[in-house]
N, C-alpha and C positions, 0 to 999 in steps of 0.2 A: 133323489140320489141315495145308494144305500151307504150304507154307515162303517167303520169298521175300527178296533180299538183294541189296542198291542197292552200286553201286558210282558215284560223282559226281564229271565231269571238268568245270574250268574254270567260268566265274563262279557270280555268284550268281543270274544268272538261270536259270544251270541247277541252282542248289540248289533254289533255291524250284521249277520242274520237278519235279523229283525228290520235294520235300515232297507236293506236290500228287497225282503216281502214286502215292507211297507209298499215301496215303490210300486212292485208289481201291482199293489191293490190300485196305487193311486192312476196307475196305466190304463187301468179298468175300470176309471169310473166312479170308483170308491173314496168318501170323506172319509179321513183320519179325525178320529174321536179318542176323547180320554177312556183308557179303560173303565173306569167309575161311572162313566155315562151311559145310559142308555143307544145301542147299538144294534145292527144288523148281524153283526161278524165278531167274532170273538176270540182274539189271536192269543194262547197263553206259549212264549218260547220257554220251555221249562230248563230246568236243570237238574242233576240226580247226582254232583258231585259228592253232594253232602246231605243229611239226613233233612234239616232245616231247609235247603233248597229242594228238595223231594216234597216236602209237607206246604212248604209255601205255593208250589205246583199247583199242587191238589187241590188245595185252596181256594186260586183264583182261577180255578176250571167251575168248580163249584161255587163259586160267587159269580161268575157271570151268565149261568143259568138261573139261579136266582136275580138277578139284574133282568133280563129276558128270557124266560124258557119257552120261545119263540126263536131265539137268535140260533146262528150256527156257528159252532163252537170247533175249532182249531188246535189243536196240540200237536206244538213240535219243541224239537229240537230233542236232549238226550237224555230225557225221558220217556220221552215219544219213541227214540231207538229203541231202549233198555224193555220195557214193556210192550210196545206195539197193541194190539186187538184189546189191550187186557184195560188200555184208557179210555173204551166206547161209554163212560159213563153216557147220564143224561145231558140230551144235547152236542154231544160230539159229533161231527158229523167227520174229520178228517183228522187223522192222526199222522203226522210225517215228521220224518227221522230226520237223519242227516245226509241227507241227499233231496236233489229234485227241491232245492226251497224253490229254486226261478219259476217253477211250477206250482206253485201252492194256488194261485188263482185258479188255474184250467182245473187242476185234481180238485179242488173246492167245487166247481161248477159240473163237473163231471158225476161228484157224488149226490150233488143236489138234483140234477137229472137223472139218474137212475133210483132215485129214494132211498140209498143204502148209508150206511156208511162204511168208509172208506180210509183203509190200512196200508200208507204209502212209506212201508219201512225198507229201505233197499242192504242188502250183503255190502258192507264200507270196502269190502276188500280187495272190490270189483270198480268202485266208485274211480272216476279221477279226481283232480281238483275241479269243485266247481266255481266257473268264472261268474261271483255275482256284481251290481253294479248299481251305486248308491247316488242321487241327484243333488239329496240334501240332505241337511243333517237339522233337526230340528233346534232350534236356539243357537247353535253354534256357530264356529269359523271355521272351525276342525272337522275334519271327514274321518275315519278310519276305512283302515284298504286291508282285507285279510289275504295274508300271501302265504299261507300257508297254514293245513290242518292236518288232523290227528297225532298221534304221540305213541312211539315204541318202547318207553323205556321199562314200562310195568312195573312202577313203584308198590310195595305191597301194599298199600292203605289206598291206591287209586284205582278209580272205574274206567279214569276217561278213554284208554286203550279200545277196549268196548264198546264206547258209544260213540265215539270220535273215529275209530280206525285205525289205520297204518297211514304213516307219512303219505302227505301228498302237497308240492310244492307247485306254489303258481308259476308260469312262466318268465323270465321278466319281459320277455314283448308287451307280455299282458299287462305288468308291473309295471311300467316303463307308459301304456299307452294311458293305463289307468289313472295315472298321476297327473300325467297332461290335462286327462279330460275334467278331472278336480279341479287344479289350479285352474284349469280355465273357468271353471265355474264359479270362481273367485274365492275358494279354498284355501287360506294359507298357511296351513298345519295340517300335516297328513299323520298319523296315529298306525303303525304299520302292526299290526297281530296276526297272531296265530296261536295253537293249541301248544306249539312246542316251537317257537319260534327260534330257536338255537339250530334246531336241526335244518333249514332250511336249504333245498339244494339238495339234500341227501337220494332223494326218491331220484332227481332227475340225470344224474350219473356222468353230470358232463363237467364237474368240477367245481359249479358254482357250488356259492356261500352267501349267508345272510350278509355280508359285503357287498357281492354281487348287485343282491335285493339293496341295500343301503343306495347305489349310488344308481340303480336304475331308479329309484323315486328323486333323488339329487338332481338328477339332470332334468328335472321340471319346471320349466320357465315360469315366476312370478311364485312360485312354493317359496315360501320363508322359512318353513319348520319341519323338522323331520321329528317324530315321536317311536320308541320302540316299547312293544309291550314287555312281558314276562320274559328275563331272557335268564339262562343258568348259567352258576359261577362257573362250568367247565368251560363255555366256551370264550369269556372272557380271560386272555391273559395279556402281559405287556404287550407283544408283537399287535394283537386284534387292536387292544383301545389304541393303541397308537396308529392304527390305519383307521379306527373310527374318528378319532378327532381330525381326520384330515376334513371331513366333511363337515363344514361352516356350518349347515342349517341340520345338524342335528341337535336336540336340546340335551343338555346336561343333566338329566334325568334318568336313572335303570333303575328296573326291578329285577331285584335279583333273587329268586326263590332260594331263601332258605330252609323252613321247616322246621327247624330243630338247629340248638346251638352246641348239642350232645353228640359226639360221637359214634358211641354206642347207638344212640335212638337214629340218628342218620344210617348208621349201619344196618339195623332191623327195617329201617322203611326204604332199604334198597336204593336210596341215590349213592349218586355217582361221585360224589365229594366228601371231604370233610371240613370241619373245621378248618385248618391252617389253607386247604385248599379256598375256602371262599375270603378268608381274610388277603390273600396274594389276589385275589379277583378286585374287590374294593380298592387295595391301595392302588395296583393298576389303571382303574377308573381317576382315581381322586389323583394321580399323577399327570395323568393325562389331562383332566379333566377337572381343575381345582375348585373346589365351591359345590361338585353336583351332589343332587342331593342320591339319595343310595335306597330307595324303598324294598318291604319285601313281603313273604308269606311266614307266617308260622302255622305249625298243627300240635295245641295243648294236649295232653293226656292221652298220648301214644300207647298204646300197651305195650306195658313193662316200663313206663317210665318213671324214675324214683323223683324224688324228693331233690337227689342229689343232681339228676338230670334238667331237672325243671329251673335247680337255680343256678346250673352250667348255661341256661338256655338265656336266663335274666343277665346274667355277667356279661356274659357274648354279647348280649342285642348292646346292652351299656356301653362296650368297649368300640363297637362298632359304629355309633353314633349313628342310626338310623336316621333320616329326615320324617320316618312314617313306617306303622306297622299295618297290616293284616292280619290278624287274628282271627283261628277257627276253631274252636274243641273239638278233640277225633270226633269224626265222625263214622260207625261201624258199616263198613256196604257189603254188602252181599254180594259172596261172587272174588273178593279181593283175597289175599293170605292173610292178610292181617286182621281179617276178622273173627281166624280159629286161632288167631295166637293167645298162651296163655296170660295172664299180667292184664284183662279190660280193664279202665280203671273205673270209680264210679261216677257219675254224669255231676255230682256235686261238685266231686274234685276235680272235675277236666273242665268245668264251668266257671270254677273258683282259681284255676290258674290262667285258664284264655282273661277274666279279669284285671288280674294283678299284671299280663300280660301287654294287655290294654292299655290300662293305667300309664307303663313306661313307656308306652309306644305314643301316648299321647302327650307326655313330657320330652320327648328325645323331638314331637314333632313341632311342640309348643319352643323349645333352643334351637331348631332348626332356623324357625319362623323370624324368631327377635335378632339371629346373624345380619339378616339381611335389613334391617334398620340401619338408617341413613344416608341406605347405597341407594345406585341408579339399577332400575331394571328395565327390561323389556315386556312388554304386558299385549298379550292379543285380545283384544276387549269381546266378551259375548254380551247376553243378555241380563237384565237389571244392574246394571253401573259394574260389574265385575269383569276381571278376566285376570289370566294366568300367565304367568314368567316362564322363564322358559325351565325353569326347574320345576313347576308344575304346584307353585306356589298360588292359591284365589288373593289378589290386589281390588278392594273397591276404591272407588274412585267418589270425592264427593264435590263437584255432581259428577252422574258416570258419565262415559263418553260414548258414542253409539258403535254397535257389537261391528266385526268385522274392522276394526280396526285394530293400527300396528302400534302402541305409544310406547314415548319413554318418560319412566313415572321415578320418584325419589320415595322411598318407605318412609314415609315418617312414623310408626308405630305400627306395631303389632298386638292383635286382640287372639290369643289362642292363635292357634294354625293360621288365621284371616290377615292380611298386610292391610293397613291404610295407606294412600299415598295419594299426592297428587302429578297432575299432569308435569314435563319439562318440559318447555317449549323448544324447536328441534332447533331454535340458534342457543342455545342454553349451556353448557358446560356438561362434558361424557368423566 
């Protein structure tokens, strides 16, 4: 049986990619192998958001010819867009974009029968949505379901327009049938993403809204949890979270891209907010929705960001009481406006503030963690004694309990980010 071994850069829209190829190989035959291991097939989903996912890319293309320079080697996702022909390094044998993944098997098989290799980069702008479709998710209980891709809004420090496209939103029949078929697979947490998941609907013109999308996966017989990716502060205001919290089995959990807690530097990196706008987005949430936790993005050393901007961005993240940060140091992309803007800063200082950046994001996640001592949660158990609340908090359990399951656990202590607790028995006191 031949062999075949994923390697997966950058979000989760290119996780659930990856889930989705996976399948396909294993449709055809194919063992799924660690990418570290020796292998037939050599899947690297890359990413080109940033410089460090660019370089990490390249990387594991070139380590896994060194691993087998016998195996055939696979590049996709968007770096595979952005550069196309130009990744035939050694041992590639298929390069593909963002389109055609359902395909990756046959267009694999096609290039290994004509001895070439093979450059499957399609125009995004031509593209529909493609309807991919995931069996299982390896360790977990949680599936992700991608309802939508690419991103119009053309931030100047971002590529993803580019490599991702123009909007393209799933249908909800498809949304709707796709949930069913999870839950039935005994799924009980659905993970819903996209590239630009706020916009959802938009491409289809018939009035839906990521609403819409919400309560087509709600109406899922036996789903307990609804999860939303990256979603932005515009489209959060009182009216929305208070139609979202009608829905029972959504978790108390957003990620709310911020970037910057500057003004000005939101100004220059062309989103569509500010300041005062994202903190009406938050208390919105935390109105609706008391106790959730609030996570987000940042990008350190913007050009032209001062000194003064940097510690407008530390106040902010402070005031706002963050459960968790993300943290990136600019990263320059070719191709963006903001890579001929004047004010680069130098990699020390953009290095040295994603740091310090760090640091409080780790503190803000570490008071997160210790609130929830002594309370009761809900925990969906995966693999090695752990699993997650529904604010998206890791509970081990000692001893653990076996994955796929629904418990309700009491915190007794918190280790850093990590909860201990044990089980409650379900005649036990709520």
């Amino acid at each position: 049986m031949k062999t075949v071994g994923f390697m997966t850069l950058g979000c989760k829209a290119n996780q659930y990619d990856s889930e989705a190829m996976l399948e396909a190989f294993r449709r055809a035959g194919y063992a799924p192998r660690e990418f570290h291991e020796f292998c037939d097939v050599y899947l690297v989903n890359s990413c080109v958001v940033t410089g460090t996912g660019e370089s990490k890319s390249m990387k594991f293309v070139r380590q896994a010819f060194r691993k087998n320079p016998g195996a055939e080697i696979i590049v996709a996702g968007c770096m595979a867009q952005q550069k196309g022909e130009k990744l035939f390094l050694p041992g590639v044998r298929l390069v593909l974009g963002n389109a055609r993944r359902g395909e990756v098997v046959a267009l694999l098989e096609e290039a290994i029968a004509q001895g070439v290799s093979l450059c499957a980069v399609e125009n995004l702008s031509s593209q529909p949505f493609e309807n991919l479709e995931i069996e299982a998710s390896e360790g977990h209980s949680r599936a992700m379901l991608k309802i939508q891709e690419g991103c119009e809004n053309h931030c100047s420090y971002c590529i993803i327009p580019s490599v991702r496209g123009p909007l393209r939103s799933r249908p909800l029949a498809s949304i709707r049938a796709e949930a069913r078929r999870l839950s039935g697979a005994g799924f009980f947490e659905i993970v819903a993403t996209g590239i630009h998941l706020s916009s959802y609907g938009l491409d289809l013109r018939d009035g839906s809204t990521l609403l819409d999308a919400v309560s087509a996966l709600h109406e899922a017989p036996g789903l307990r949890r609804i999860r939303l990716g990256s979603l932005e502060p515009g489209f959060i205001t009182r009216e929305s979270a208070r139609a979202l919290s009608a829905f029972e089995k959504l978790c108390p959990q957003f990620h709310l891209s911020l970037q910057s807690g500057s003004d000005g530097v939101l100004k220059r990196m062309r989103r569509q907010y500010g300041t005062a706008r994202f903190k009406e987005a938050v208390a919105a949430l935390r109105e609706f929705f008391p106790g959730c936790a609030i996570t987000s993005d940042l990008i350190c050393g913007f050009p032209g960001e001062s000194e003064e901007d940097f510690l407008k961005t530390l106040a902010f993240c402070q005031q706002i009481g963050f459960s968790r940060l993300h943290v990136f140091p600019y990263s320059r992309r070719e191709g963006t406006p903001a890579a001929s803007f004047p004010g680069q800063l130098p990699k020390a200082l953009r290095q040295a503030r994603a740091h310090a950046l760090i640091a409080l994001g780790e503190e803000l996640e570490n008071a997160y963690a210790q609130s929830f001592v002594g309370k009761q949660v809900e925990v969906l158990c995966e693999e090695g004694g752990c699993g997650y609340t529904r604010e998206y908090l890791r509970l081990r359990f000692p001893p653990g309990p076996k994955p796929g399951q629904i418990l309700r656990a009491r915190v007794l202590s918190a280790s850093g980010p990590l909860l201990l607790g044990e089980e409650v028995p379900p005649s036990g006191p709520t």
